[in-house]
C-alpha positions as CSV (number, residue, x, y, z in Angstrom):
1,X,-94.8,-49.1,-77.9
2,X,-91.9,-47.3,-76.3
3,X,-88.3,-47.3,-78.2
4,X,-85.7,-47.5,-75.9
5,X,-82.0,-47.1,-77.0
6,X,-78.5,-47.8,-76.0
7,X,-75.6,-45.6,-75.8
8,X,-72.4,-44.9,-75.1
9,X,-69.5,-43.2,-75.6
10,X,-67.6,-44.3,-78.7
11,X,-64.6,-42.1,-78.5
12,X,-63.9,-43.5,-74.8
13,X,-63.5,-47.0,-76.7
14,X,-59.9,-48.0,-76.8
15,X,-60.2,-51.8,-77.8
16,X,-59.9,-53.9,-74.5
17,X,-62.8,-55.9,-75.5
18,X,-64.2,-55.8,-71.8
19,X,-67.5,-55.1,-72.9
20,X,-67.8,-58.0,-75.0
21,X,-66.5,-60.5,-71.5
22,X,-68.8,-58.8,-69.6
23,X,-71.7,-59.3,-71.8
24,X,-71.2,-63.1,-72.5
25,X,-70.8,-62.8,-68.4
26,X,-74.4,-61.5,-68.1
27,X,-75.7,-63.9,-70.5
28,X,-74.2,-66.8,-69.7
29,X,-72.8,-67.6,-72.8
30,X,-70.0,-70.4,-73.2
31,X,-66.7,-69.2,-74.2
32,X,-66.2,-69.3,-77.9
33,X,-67.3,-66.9,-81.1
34,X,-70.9,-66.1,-80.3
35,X,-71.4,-63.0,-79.1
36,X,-73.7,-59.9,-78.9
37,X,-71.2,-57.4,-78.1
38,X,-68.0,-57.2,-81.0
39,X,-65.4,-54.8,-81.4
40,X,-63.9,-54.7,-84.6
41,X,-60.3,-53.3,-84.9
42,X,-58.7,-52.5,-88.0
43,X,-55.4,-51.0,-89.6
44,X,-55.1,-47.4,-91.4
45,X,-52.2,-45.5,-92.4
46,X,-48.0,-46.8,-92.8
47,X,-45.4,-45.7,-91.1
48,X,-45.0,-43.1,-90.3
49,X,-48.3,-42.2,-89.1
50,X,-50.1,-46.1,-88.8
51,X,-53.6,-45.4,-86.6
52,X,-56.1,-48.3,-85.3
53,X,-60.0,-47.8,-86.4
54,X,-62.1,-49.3,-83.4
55,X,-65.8,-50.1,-83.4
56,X,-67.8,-51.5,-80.5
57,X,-71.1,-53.0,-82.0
58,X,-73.4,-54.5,-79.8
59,X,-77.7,-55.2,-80.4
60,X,-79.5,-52.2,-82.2
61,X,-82.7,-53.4,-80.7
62,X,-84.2,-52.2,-83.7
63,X,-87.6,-51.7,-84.9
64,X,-87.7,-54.8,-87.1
65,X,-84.7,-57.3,-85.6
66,X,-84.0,-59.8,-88.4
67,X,-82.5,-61.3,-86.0
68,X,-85.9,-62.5,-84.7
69,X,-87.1,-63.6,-88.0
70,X,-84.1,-65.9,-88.5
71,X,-84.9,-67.7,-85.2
72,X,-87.0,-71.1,-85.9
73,X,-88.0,-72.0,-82.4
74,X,-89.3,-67.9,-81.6
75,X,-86.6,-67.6,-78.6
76,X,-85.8,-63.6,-80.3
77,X,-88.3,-61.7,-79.7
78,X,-89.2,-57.6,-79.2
79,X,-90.6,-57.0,-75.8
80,X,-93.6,-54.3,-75.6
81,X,-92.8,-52.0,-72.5
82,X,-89.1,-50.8,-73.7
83,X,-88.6,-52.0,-77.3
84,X,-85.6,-54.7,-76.4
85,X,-85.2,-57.6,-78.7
86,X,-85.2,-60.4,-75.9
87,X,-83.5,-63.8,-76.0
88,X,-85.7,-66.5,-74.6
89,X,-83.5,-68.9,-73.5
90,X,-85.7,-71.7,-72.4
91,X,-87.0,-71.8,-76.3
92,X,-83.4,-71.6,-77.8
93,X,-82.6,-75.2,-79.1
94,X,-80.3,-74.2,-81.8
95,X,-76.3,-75.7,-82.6
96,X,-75.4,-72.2,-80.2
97,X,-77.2,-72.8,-77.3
């Protein structure tokens, strides 16, 4: 099976969060804390010199999604052709749906 990946450009990411709205878009996921793509901001430094760490996380696809496993009703799953961990939305029955 082919491994597809995802990428981009971390040092472009200033924190807007747009990424995250546009992926619940896609989805069509309700407003509200699930997600697939987070960005996690955090606090380093004091005054004089305070900085913000960012980090945009979104699905590893990986080799072995947990993710999958977790699922009772089999609605995560790894497609064959490119490797994507897949949400099966007809099969989702869960408190998130």
């Amino acid at each position: 099976m082919t491994q597809y990946g995802f990428f981009f450009d971390q040092s472009r990411c200033y924190g807007c969060k747009a990424c995250s709205v546009a992926c619940k878009d896609w989805y069509d996921i309700a407003p509200g804390p699930e997600k697939w793509m987070s960005v996690y901001m955090w606090e380093k430094g004091r005054f004089p010199n305070p900085s913000i760490g960012i980090l945009a996380f979104n699905c590893g696809h990986c080799d072995n999604p947990v993710c999958a496993a977790a699922c009772e009703n089999g609605a995560i799953f790894k497609e064959d052709k490119y490797g994507a961990v897949l949400v099966d939305q007809d099969k989702c029955k869960g408190d998130r749906h």
